[in-house]
TIBA-72749 format. One line per field, with one value per residue: residue in one letter; x, y, z of N, C-alpha, C, O in turn. Coordinates in nm, 4 decimals, always signed. Layout:
% TIBA-72749
rest	[a,...]
n_x	[X,...]
n_y	[Y,...]
n_z	[Z,...]
ca_x	[X,...]
ca_y	[Y,...]
ca_z	[Z,...]
c_x	[X,...]
c_y	[Y,...]
c_z	[Z,...]
o_x	[X,...]
o_y	[Y,...]
o_z	[Z,...]
This chain:
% TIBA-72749
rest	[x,x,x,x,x,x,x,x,x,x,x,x,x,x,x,x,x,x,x,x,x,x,x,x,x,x,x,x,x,x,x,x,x,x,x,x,x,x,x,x,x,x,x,x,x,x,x,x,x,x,x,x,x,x,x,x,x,x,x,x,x,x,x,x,x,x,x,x,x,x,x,x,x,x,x,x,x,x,x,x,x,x,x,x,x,x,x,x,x,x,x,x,x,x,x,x,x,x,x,x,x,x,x,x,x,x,x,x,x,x,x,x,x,x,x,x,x,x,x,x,x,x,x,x,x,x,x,x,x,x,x,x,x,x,x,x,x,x,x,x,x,x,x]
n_x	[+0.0844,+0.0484,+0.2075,+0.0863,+0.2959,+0.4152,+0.6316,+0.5199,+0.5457,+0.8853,+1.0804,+1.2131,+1.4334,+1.4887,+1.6983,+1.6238,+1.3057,+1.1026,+1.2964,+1.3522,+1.1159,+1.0362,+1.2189,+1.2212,+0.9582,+0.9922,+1.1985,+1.1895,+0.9337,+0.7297,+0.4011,+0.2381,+0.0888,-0.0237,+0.0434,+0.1581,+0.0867,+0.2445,+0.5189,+0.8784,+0.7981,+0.6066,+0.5487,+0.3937,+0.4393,+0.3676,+0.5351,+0.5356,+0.5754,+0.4691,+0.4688,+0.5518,+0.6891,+0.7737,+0.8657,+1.0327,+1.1165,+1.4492,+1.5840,+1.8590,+2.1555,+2.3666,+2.7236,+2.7567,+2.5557,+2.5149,+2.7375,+2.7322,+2.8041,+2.7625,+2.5624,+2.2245,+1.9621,+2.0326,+2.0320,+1.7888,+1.6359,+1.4997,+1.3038,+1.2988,+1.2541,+1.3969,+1.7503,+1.8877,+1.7592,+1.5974,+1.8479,+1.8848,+1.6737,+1.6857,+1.9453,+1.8603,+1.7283,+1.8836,+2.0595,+2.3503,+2.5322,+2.7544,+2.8666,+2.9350,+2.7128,+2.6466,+2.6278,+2.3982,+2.2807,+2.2183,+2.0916,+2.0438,+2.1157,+2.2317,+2.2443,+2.3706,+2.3258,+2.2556,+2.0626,+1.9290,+2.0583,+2.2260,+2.1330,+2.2152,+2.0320,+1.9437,+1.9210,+1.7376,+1.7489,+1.5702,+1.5432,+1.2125,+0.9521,+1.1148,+1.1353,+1.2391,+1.1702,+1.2012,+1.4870,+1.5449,+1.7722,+1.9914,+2.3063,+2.3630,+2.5166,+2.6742,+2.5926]
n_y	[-0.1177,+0.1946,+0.4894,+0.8150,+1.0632,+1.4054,+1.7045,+1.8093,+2.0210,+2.1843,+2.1504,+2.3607,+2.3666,+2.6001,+2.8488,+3.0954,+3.1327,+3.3333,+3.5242,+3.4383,+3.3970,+3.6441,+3.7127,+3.5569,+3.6443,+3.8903,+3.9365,+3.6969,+3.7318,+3.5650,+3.4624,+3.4416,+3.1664,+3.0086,+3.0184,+2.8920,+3.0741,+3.0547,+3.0947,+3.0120,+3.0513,+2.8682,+2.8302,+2.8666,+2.8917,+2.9919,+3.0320,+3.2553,+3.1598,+2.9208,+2.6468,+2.5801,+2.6575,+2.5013,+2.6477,+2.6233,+2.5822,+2.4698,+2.2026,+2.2068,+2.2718,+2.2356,+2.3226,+2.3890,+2.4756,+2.5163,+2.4013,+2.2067,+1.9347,+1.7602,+1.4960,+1.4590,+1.6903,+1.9539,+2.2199,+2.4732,+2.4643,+2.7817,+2.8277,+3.0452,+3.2537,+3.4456,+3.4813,+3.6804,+3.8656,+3.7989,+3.7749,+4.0780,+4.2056,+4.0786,+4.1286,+4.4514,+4.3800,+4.2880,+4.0774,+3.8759,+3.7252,+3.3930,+3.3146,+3.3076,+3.3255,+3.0088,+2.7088,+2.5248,+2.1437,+1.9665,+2.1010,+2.4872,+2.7669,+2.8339,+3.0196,+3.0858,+3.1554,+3.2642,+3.2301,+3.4262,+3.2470,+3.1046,+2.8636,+2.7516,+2.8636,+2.8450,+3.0031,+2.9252,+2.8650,+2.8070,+2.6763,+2.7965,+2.6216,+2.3977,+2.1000,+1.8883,+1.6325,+1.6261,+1.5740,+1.4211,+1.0791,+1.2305,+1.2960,+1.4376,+1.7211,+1.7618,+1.9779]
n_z	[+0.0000,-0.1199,+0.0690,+0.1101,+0.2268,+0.3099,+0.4362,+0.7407,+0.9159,+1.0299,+1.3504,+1.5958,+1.8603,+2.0968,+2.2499,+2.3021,+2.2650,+2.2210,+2.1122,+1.8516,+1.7623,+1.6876,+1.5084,+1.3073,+1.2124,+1.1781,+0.9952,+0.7814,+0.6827,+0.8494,+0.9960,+1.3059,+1.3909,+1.6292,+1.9476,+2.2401,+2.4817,+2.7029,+2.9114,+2.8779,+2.5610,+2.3256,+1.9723,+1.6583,+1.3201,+1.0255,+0.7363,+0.4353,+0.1407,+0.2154,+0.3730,+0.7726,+1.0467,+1.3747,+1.7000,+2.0028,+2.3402,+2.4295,+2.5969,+2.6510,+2.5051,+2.2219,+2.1694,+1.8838,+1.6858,+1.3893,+1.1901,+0.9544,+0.9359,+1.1313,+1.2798,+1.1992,+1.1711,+1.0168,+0.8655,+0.7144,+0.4772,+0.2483,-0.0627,-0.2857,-0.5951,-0.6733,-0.5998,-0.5909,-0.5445,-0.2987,-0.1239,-0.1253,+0.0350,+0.2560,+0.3265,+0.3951,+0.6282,+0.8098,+0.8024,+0.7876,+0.5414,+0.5181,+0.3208,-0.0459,-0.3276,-0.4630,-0.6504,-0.6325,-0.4882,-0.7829,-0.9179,-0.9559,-0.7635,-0.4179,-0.0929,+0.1918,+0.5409,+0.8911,+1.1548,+1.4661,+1.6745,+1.5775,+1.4139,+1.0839,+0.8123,+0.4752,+0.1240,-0.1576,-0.5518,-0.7937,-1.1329,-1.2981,-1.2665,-1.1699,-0.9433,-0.7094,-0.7251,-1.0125,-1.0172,-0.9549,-0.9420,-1.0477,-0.9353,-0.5955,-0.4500,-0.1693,+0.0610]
ca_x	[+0.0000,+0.1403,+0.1466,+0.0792,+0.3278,+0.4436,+0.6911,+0.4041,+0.6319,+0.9840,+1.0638,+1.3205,+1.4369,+1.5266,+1.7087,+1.4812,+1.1871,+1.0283,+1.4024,+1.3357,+0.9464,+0.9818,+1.3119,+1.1787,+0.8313,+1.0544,+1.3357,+1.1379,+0.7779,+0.6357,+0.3584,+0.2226,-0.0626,+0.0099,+0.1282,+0.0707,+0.0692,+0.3574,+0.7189,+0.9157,+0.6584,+0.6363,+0.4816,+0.4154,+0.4752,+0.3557,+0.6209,+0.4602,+0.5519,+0.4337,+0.5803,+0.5584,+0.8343,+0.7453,+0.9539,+0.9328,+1.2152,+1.5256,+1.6194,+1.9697,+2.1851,+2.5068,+2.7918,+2.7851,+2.4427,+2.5284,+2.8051,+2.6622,+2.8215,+2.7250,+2.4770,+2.0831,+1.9043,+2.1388,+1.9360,+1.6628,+1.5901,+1.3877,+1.2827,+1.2658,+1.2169,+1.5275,+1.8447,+1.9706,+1.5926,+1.5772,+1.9746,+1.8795,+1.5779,+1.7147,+2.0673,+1.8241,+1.6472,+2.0003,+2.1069,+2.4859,+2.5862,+2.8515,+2.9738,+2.8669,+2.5883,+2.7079,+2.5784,+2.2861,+2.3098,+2.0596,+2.0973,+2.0002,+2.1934,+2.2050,+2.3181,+2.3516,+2.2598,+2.2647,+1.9293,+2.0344,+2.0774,+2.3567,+2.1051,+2.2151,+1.9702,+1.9779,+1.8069,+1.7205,+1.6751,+1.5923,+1.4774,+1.1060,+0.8864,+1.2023,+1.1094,+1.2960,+1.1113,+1.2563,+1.6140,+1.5733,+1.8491,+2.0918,+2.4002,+2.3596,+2.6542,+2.6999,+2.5101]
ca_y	[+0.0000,+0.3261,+0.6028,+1.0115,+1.1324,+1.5150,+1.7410,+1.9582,+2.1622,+2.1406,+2.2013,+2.4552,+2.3697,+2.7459,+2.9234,+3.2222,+3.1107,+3.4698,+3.6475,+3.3579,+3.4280,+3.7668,+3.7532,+3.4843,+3.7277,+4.0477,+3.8770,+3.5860,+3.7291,+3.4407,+3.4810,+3.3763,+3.0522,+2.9373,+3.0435,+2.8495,+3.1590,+3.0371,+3.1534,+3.0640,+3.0908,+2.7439,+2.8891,+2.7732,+3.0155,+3.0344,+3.0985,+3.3353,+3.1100,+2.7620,+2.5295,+2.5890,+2.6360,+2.5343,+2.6837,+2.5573,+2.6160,+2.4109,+2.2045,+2.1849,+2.3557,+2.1922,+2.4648,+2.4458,+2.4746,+2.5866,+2.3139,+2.1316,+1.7513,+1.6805,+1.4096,+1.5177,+1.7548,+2.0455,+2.3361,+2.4455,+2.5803,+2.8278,+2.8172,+3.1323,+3.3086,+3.5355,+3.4745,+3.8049,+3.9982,+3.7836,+3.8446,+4.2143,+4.2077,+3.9944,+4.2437,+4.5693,+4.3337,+4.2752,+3.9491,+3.8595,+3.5909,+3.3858,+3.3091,+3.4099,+3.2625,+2.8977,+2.6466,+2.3745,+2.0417,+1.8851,+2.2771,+2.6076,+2.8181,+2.8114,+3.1524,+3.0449,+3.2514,+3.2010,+3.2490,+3.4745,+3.1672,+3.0273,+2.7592,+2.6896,+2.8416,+2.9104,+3.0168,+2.8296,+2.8985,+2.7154,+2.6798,+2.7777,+2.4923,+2.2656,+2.0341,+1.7881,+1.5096,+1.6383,+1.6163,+1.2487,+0.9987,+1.3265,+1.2932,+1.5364,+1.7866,+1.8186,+2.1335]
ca_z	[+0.0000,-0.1003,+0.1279,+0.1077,+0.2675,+0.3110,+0.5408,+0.7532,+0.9910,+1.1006,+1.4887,+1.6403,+1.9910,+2.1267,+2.3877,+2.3212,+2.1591,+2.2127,+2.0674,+1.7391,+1.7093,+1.6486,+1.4384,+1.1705,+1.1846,+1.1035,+0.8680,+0.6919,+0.7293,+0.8978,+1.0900,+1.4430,+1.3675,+1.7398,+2.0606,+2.4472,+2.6398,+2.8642,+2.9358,+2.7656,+2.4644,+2.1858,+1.8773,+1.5273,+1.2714,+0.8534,+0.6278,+0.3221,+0.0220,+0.2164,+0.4693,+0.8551,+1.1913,+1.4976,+1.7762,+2.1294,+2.4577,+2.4353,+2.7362,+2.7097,+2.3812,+2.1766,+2.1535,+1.8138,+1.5799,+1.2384,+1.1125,+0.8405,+0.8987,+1.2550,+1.2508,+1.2872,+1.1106,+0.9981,+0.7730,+0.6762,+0.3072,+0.1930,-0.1905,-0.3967,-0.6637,-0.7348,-0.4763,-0.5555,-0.4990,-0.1346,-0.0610,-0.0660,+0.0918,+0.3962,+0.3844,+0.4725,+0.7844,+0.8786,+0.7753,+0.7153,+0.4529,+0.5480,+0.1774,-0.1893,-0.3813,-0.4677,-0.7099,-0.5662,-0.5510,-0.8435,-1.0173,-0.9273,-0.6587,-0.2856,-0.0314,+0.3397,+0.6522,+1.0416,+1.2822,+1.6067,+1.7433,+1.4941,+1.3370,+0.9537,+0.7026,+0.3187,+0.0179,-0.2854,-0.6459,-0.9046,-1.2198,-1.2438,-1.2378,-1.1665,-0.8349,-0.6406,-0.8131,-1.1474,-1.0000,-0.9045,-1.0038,-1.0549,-0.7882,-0.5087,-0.4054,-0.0384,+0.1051]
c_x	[+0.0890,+0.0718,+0.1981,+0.1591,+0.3852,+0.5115,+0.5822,+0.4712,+0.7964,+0.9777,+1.1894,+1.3225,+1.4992,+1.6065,+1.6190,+1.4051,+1.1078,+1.1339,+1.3229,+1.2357,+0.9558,+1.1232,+1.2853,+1.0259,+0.8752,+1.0879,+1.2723,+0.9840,+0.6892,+0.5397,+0.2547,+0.0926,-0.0909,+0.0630,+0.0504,+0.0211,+0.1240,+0.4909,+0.7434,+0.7859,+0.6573,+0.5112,+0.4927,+0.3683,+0.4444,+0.4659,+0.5136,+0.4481,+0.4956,+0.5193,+0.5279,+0.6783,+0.7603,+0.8770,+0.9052,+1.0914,+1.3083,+1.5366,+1.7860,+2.0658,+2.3809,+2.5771,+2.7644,+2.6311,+2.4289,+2.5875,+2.7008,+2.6901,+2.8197,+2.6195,+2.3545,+2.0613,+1.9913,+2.1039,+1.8523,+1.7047,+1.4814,+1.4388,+1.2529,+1.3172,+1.3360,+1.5923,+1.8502,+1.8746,+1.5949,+1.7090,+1.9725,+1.7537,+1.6151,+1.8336,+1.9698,+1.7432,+1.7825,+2.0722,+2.2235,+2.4789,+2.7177,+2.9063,+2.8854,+2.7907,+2.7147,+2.6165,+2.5219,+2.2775,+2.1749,+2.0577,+2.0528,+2.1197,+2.1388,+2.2990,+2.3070,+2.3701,+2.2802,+2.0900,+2.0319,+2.0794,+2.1948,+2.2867,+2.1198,+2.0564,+2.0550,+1.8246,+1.8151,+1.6753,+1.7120,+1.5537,+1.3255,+1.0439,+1.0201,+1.1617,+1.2197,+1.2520,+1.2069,+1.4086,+1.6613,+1.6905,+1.9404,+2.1862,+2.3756,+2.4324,+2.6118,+2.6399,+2.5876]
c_y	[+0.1240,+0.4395,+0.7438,+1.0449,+1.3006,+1.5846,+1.8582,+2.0559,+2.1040,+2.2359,+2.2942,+2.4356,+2.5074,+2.7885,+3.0280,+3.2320,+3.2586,+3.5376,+3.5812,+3.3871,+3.5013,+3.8189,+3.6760,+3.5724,+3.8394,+4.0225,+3.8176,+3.6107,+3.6275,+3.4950,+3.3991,+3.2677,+3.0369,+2.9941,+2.9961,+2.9645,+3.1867,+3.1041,+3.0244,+2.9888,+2.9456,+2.7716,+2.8281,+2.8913,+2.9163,+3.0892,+3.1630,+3.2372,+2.9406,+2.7654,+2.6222,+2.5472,+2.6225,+2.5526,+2.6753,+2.5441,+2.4764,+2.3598,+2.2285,+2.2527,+2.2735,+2.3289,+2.4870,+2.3666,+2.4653,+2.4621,+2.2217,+1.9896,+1.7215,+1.6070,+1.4623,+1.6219,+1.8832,+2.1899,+2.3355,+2.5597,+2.5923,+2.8267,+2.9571,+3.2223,+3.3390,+3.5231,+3.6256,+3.8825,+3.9718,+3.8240,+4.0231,+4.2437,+4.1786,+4.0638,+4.3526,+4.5106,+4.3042,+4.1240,+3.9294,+3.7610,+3.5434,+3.2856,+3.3460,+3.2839,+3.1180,+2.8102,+2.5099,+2.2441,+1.9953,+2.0277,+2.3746,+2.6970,+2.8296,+2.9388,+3.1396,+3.1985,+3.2150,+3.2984,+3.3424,+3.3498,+3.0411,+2.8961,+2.8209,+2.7277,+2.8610,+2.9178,+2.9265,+2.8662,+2.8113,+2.7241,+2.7376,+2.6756,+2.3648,+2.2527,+1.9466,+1.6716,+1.4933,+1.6161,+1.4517,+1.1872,+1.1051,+1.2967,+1.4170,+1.5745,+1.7748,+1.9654,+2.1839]
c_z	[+0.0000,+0.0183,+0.1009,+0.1950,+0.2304,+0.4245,+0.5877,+0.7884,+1.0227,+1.2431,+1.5379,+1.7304,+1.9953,+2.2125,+2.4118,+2.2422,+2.1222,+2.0703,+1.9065,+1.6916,+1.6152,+1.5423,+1.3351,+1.0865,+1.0851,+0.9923,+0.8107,+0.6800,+0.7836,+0.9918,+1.2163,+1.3746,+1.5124,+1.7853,+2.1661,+2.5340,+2.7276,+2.8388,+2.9899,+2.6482,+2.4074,+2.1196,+1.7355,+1.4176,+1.0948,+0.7908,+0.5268,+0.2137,+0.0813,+0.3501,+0.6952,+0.9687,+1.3333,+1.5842,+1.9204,+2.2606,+2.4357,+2.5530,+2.7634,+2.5225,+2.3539,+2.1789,+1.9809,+1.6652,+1.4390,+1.1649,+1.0628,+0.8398,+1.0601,+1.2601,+1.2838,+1.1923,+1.0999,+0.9806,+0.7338,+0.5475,+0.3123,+0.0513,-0.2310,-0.5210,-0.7084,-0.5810,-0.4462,-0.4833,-0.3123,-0.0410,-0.0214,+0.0144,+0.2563,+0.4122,+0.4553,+0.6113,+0.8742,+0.8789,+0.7198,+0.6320,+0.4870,+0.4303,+0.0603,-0.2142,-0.4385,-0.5490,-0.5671,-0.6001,-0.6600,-0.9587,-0.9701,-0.8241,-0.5236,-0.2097,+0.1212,+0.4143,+0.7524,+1.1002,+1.3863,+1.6930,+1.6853,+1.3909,+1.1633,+0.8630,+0.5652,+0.2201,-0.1176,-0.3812,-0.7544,-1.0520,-1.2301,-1.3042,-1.2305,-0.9890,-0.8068,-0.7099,-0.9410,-1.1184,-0.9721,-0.9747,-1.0254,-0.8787,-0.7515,-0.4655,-0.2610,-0.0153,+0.2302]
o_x	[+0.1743,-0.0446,+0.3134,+0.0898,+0.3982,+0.4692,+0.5535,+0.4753,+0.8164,+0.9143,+1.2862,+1.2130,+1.5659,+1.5586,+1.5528,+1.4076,+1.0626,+1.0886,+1.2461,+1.2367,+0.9190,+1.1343,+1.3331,+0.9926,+0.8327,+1.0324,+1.2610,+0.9105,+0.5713,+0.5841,+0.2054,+0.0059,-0.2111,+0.1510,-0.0659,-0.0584,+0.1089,+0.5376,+0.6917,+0.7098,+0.7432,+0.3990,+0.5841,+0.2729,+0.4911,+0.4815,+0.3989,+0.3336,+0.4832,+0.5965,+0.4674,+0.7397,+0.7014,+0.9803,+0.7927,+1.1729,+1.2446,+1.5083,+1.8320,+1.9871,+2.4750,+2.5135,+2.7509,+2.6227,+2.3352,+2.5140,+2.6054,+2.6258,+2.9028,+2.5318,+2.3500,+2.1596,+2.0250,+2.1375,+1.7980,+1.7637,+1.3882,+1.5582,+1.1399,+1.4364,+1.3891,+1.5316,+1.8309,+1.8977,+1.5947,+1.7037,+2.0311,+1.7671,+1.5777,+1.8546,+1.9852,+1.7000,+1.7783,+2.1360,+2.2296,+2.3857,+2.8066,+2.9808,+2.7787,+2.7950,+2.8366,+2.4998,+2.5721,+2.2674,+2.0575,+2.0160,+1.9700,+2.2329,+2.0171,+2.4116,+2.2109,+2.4087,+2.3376,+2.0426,+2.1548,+2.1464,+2.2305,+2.3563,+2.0513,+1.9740,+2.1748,+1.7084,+1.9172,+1.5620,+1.8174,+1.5249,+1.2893,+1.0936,+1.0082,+1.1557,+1.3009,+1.3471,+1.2704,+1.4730,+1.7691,+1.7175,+2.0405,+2.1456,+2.3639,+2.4834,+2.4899,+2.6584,+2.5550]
o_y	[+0.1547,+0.4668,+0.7798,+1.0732,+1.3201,+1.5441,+1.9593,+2.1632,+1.9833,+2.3398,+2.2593,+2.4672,+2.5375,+2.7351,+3.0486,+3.3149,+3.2848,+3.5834,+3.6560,+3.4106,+3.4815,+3.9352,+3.7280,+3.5715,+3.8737,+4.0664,+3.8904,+3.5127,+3.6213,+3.5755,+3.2898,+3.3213,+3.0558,+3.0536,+3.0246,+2.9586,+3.2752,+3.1555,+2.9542,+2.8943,+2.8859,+2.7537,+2.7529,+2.9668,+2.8067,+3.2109,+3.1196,+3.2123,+2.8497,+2.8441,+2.7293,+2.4408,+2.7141,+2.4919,+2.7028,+2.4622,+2.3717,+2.4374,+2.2615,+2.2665,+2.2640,+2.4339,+2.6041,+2.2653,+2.4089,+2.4075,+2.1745,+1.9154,+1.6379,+1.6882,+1.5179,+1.6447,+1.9182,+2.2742,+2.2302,+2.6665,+2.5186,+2.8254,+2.9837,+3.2525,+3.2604,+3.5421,+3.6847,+3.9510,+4.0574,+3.8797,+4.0807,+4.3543,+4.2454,+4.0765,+4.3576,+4.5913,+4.2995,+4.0823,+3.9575,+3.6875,+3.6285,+3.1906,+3.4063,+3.1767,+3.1320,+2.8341,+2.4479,+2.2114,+1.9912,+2.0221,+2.3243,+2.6516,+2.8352,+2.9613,+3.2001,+3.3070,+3.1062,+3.4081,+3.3408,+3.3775,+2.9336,+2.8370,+2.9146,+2.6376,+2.8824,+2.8775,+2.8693,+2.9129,+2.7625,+2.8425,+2.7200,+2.6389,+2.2553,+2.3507,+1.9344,+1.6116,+1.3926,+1.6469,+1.3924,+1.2446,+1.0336,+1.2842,+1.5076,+1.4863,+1.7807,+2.0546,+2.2893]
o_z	[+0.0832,+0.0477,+0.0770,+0.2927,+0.1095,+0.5327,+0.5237,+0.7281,+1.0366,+1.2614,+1.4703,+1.7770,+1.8963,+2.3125,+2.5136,+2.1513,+2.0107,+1.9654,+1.8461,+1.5708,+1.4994,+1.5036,+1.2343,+0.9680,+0.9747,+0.8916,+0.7121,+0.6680,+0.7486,+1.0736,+1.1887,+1.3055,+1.5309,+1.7231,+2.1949,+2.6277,+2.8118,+2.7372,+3.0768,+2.6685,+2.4724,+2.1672,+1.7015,+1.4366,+1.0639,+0.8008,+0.5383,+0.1758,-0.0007,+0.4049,+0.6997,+0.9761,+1.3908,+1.5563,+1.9620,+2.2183,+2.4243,+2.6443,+2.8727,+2.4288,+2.4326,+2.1882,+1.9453,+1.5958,+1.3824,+1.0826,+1.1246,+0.7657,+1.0955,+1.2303,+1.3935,+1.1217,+1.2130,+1.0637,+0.7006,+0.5318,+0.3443,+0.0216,-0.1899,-0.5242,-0.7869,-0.4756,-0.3400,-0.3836,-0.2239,+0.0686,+0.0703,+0.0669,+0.3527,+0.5329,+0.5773,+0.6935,+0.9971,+0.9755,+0.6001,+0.6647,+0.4915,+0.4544,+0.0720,-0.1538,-0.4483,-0.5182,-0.4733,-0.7183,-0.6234,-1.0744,-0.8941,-0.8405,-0.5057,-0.2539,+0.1686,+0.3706,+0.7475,+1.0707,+1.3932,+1.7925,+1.7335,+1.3083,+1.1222,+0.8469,+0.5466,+0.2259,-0.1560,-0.3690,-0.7951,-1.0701,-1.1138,-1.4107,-1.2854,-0.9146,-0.8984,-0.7600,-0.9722,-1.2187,-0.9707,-1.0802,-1.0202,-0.7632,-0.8339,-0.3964,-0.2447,-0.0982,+0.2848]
C-alpha cells in the first residue's frame, strides 16, 4: 500500500523562543498561527511562500548549531524566486551571509545565513517549475 506522505512543519528547539518568534516574523515574514501563552513561549509560525516552523524552549543547547556535517538535522531551506531579490531584501532586515551565492546540488543556486541563534539556514533557487522530483536519479553535491 502506497502512502501520502508530506513534510508539515519542522521544529526549532530554542534558547529564546520569544528572541526567534519575532526575528523569523521580522526577517522571513512568517507569521504567528500558534502560541501556548507560557514563558518561555512554543509557537508555530507560517512561512509566506508555504511550509511551517514550529519553535518551542530548548532544554539543554550543543555549543555548536550551524556546522553542516554533525549528525541530525542540519538546515533548513527556503525556496525562492530570485536569490539576488531575497539576498537584498534579507541584507536591509540585517542578515549577514557567510559566503557568496554557490551552485545547488541537483541545479540552481544556494546563499547560506545564520538564525540569532547560529542555526544553519539558506536560500534556494531554481529553475522555475524545476522540483525535487525532477532532480531524481541526478548525484547530489553536499550542502
Amino acid at each position: 500500500m502506497a502512502m501520502n506522505i508530506g513534510l508539515e512543519h519542522a521544529g526549532l528547539a530554542a534558547r529564546d523562543p520569544g528572541c526567534l518568534k519575532s526575528w523569523y516574523a521580522a526577517v522571513l515574514g512568517a507569521s504567528v498561527v500558534f502560541e501556548n501563552g507560557q514563558t518561555p513561549i512554543s509557537c508555530l509560525l507560517a512561512l509566506p511562500g508555504g511550509g511551517w516552523i514550529e519553535i518551542y524552549p530548548a532544554s539543554h543547547a550543543v555549543a555548536e548549531t550551524g556546522y553542516n556535517r554533525v549528525a541530525g538535522w542540519r538546515h533548513l531551506a527556503f525556496r525562492v524566486d530570485s536569490i539576488e531579490a531575497a539576498r537584498e531584501v534579507l541584507a536591509t532586515r540585517g542578515v549577514e551571509f557567510s559566503e557568496a551565492i554557490k551552485p545547488a546540488g541537483g541545479g540552481g543556486r544556494v546563499l547560506f545565513f545564520r538564525d540569532p541563534e547560529g542555526n544553519l539556514l539558506h536560500l534556494v533557487e531554481r529553475e522555475p517549475g524545476q522540483s525535487l522530483p525532477q532532480i531524481r536519479g541526478k548525484a547530489l553535491a553536499n550542502s
